[in-house]
N, CA, C and O atoms as a DFTB+ gen file, in Angstrom:
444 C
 N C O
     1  1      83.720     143.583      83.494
     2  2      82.925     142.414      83.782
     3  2      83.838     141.189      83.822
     4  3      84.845     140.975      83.147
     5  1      83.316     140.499      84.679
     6  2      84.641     139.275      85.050
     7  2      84.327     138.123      84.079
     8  3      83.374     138.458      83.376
     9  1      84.787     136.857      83.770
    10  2      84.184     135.932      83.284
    11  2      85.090     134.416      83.811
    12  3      85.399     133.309      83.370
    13  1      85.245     135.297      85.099
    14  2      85.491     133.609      85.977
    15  2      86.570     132.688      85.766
    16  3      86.795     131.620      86.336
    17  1      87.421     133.476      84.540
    18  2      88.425     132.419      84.467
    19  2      90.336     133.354      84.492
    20  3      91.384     133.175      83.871
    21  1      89.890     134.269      85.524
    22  2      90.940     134.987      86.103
    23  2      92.094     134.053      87.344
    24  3      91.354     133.529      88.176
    25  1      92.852     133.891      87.503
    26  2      93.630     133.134      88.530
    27  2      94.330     132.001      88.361
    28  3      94.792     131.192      89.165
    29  1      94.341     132.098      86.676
    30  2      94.918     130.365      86.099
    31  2      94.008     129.360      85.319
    32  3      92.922     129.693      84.845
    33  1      94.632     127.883      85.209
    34  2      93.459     127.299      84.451
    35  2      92.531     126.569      85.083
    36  3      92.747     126.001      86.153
    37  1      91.651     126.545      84.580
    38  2      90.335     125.773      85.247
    39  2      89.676     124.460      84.160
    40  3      89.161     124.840      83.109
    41  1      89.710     123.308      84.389
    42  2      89.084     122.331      83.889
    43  2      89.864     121.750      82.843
    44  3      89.192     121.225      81.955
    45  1      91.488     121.691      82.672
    46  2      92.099     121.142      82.269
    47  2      92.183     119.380      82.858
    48  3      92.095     118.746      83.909
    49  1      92.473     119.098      80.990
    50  2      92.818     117.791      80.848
    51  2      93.667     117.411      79.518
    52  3      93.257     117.520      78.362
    53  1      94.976     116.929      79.944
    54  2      96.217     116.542      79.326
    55  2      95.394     115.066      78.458
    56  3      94.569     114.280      78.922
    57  1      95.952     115.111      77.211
    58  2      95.616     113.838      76.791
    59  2      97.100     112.847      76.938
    60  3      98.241     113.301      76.848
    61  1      96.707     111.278      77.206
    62  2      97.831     110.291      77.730
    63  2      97.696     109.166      77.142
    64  3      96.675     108.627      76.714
    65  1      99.013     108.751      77.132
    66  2      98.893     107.629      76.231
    67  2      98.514     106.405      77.171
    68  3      97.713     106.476      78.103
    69  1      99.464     104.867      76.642
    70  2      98.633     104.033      77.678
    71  2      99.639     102.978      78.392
    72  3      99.470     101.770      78.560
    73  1     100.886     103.911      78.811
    74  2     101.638     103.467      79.621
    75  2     101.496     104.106      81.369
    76  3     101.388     105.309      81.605
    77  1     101.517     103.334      82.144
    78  2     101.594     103.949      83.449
    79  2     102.875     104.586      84.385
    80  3     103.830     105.033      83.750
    81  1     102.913     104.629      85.552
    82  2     104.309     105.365      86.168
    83  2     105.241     104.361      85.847
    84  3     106.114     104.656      85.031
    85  1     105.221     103.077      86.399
    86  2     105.949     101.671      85.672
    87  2     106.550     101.864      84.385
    88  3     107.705     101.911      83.962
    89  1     105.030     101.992      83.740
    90  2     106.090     101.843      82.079
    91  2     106.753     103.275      81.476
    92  3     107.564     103.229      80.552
    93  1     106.417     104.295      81.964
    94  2     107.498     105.301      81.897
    95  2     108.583     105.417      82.767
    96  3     109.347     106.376      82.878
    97  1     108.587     104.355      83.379
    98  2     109.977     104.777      84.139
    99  2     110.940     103.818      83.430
   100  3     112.151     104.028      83.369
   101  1     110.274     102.660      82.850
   102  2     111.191     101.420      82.044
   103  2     111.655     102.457      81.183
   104  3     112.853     102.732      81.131
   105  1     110.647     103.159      80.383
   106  2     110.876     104.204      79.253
   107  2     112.360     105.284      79.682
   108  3     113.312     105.502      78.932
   109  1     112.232     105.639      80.609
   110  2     113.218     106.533      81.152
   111  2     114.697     105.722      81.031
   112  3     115.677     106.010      80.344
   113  1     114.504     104.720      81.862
   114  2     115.335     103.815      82.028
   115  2     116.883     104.105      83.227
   116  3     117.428     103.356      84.038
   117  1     117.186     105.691      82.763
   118  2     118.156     106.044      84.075
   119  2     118.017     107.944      84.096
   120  3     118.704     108.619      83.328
   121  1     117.330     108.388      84.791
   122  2     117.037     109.279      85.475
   123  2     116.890     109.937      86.812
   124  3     117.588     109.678      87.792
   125  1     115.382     111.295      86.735
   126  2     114.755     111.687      88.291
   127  2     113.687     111.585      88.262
   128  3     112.940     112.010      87.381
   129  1     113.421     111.043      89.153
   130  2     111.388     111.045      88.847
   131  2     111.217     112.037      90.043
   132  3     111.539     111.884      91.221
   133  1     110.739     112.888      89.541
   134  2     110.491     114.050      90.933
   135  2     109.187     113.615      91.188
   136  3     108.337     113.301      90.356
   137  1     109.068     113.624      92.840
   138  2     107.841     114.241      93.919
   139  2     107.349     114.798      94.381
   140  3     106.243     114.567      94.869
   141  1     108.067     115.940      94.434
   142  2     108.551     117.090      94.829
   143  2     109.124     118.239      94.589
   144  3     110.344     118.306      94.440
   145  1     108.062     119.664      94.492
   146  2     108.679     120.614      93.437
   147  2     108.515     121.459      95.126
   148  3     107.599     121.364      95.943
   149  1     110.328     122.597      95.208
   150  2     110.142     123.464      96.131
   151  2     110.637     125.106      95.496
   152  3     111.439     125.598      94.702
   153  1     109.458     125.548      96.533
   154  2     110.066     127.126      95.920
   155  2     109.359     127.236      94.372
   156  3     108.809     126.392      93.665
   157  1     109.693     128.948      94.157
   158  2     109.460     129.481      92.594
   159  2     110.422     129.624      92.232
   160  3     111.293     130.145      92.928
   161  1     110.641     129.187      90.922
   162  2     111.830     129.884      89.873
   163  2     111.206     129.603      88.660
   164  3     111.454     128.575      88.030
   165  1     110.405     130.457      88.287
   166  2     110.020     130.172      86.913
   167  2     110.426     132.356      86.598
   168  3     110.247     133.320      87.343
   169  1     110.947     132.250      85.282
   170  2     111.149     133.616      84.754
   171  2     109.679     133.710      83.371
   172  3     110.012     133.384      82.231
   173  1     108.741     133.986      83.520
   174  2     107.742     134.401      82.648
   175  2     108.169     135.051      81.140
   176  3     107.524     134.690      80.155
   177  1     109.125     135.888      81.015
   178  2     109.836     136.599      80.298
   179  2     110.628     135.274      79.151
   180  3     110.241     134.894      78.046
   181  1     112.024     134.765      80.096
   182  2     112.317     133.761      79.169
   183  2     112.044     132.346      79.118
   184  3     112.608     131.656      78.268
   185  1     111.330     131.907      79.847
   186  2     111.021     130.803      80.237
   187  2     111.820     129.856      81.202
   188  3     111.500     128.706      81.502
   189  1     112.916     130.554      81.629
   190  2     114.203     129.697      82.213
   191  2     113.163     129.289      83.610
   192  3     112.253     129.908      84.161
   193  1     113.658     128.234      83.806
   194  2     112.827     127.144      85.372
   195  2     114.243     126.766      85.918
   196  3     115.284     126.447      85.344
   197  1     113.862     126.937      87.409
   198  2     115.004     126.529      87.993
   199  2     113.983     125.895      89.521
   200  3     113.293     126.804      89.982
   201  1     113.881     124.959      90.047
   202  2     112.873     124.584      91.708
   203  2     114.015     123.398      92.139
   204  3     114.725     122.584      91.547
   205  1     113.771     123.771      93.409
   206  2     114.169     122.734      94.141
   207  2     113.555     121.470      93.898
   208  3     112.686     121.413      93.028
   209  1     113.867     120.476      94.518
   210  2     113.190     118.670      93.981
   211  2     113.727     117.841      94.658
   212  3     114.948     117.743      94.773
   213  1     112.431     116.720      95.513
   214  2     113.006     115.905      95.501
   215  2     112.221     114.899      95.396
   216  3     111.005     114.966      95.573
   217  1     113.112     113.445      94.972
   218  2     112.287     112.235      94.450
   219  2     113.245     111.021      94.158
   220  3     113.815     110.588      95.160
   221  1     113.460     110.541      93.245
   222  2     113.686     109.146      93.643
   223  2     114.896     108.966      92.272
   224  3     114.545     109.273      91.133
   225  1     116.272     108.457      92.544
   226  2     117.091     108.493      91.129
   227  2     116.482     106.619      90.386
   228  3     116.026     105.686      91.047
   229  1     116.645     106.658      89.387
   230  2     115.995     105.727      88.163
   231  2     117.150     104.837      87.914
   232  3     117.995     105.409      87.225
   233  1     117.388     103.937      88.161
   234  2     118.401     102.954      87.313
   235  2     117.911     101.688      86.607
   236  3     117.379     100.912      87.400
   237  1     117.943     101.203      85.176
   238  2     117.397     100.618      84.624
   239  2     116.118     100.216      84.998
   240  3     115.771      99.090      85.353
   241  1     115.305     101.432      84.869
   242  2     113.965     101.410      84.747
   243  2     113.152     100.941      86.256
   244  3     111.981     100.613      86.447
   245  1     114.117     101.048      87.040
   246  2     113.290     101.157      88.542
   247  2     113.776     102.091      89.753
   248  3     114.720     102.850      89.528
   249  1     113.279     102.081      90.823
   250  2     113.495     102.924      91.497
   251  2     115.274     102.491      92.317
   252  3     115.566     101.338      92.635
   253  1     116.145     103.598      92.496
   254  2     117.486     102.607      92.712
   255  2     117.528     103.429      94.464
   256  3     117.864     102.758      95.441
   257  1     117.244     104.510      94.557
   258  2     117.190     105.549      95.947
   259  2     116.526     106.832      95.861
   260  3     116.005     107.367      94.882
   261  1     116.642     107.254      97.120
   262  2     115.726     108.659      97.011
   263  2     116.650     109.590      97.247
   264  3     117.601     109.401      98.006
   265  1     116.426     110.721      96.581
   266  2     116.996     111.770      96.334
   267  2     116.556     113.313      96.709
   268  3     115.544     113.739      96.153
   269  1     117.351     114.282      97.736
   270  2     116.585     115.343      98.051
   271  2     117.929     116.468      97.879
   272  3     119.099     116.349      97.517
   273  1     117.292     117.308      98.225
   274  2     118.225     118.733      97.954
   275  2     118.640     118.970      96.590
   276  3     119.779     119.427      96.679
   277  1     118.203     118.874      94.998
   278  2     118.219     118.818      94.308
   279  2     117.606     120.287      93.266
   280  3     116.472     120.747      93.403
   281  1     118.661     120.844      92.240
   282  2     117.978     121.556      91.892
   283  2     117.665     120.868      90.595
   284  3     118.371     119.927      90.233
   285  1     116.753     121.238      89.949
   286  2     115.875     120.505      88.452
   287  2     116.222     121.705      87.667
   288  3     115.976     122.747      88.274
   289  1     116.835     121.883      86.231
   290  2     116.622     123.143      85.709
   291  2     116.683     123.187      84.123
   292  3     117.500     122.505      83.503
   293  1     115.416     124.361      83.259
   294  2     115.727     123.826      81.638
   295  2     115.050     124.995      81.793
   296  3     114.990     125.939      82.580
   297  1     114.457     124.534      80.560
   298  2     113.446     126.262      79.740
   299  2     111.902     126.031      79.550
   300  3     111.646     124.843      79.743
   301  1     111.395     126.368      79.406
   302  2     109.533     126.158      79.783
   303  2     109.096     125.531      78.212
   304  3     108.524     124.489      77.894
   305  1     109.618     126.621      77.439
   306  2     109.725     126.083      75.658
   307  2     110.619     124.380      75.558
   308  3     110.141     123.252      75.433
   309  1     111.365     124.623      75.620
   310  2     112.279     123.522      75.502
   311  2     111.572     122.243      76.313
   312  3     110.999     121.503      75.513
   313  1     111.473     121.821      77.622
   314  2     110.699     121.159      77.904
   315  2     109.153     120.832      77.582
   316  3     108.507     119.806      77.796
   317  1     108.860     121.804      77.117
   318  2     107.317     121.395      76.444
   319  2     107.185     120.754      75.259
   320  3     106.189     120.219      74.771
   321  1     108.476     120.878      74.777
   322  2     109.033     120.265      72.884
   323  2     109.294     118.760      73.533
   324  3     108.698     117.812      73.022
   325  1     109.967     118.593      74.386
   326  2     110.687     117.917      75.088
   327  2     110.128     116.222      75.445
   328  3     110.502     115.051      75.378
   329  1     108.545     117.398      76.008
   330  2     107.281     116.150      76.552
   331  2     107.784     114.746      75.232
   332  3     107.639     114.754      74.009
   333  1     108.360     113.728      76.111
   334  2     108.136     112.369      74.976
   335  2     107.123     111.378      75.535
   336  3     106.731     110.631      74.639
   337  1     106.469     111.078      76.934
   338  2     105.479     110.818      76.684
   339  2     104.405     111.565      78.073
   340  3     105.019     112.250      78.891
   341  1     102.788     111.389      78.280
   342  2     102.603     111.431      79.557
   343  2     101.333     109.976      79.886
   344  3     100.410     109.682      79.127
   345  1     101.656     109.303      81.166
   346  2     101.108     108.281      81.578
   347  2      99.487     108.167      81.995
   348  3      98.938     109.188      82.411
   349  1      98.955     107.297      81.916
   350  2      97.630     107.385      82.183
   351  2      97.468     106.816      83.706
   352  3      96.780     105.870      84.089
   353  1      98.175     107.543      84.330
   354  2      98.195     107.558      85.576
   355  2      97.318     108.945      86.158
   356  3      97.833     109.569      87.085
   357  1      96.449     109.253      85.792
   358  2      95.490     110.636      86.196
   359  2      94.753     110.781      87.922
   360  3      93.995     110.178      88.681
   361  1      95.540     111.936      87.850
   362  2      95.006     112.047      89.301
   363  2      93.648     113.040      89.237
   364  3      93.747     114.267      89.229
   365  1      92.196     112.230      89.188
   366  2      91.368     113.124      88.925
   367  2      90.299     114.032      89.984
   368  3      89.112     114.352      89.922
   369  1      91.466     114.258      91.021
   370  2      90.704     114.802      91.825
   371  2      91.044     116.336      91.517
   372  3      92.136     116.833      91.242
   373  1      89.871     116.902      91.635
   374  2      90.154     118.958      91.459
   375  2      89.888     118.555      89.649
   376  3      89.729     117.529      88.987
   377  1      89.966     120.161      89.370
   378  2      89.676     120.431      88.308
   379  2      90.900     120.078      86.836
   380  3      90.528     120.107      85.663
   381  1      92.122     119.816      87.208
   382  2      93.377     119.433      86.622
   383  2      93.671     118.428      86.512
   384  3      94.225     117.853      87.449
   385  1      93.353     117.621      84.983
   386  2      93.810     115.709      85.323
   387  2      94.516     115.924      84.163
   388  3      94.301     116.490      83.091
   389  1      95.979     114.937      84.986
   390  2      97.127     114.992      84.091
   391  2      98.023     113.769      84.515
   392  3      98.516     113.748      85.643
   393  1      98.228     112.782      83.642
   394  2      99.266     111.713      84.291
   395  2     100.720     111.798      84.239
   396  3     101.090     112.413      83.239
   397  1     101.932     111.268      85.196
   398  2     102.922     111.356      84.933
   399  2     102.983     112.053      84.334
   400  3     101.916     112.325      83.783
   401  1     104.619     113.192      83.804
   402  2     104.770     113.640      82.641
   403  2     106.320     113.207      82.266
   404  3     107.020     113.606      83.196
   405  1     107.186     112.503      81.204
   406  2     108.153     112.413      81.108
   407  2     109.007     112.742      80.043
   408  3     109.043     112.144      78.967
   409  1     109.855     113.933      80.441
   410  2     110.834     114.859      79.672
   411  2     112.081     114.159      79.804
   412  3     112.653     113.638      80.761
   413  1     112.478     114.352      77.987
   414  2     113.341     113.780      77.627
   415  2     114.737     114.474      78.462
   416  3     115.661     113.786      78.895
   417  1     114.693     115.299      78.525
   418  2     116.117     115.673      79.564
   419  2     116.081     117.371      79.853
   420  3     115.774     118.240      79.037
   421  1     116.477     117.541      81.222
   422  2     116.485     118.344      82.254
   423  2     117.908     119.006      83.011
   424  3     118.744     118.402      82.340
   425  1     118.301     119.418      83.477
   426  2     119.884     119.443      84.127
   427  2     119.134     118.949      85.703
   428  3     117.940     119.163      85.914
   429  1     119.695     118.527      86.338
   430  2     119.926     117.906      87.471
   431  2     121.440     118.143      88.416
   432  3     122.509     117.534      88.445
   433  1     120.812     119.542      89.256
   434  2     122.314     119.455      90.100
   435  2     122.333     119.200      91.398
   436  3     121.278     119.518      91.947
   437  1     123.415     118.589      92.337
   438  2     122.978     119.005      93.590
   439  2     123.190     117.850      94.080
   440  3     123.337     116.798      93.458
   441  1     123.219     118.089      95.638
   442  2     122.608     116.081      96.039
   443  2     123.730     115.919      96.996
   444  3     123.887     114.852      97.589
């Protein structure tokens, strides 16, 4: 017997604090703000993440250029410890509302 919640999650909602994309990016201060996730590389087993990306490099807390051909890469555990904050920037369309999310650090190769 099924109970409808086969295929992933359904009716998620991240709780956020009460900074927006702005004030997490001041927060960041020199980073990637990705836009753009390509391809799978997630390993289920150890958690290792590896996707293509592209989006925009961060220099004192604003946008400095855009950035493509990029690989993004860490551990699924480790980045979830990682989460230091997420923005109340919620995109509440569909069943998944979640703002910004910003991880304290990632490897970044490529470019």
């Amino acid at each position: 017997m099924s109970t409808a919640n086969a295929g992933g999650n359904h009716n998620l909602v991240v709780s956020h604090g009460d900074e927006d994309l702005v004030g997490l990016l001041k927060r960041m201060n020199r980073g990637f703000l990705v836009t753009e996730l390509l391809g799978q590389g997630v390993n289920p087993v150890t958690g290792d993440y590896s996707r293509g990306a592209a989006g925009y490099w961060i220099e004192d807390g604003a946008i400095a250029f855009p950035v493509e051909e990029v690989t993004i890469a860490g551990n699924l555990a480790e980045m979830y410890r990682d989460v230091v904050a997420v923005g109340n920037d919620v995109d509440r369309r569909g069943s998944r509302h979640c703002g910004s999310v910003l991880i304290g650090s990632m490897t970044v190769a490529g470019g």
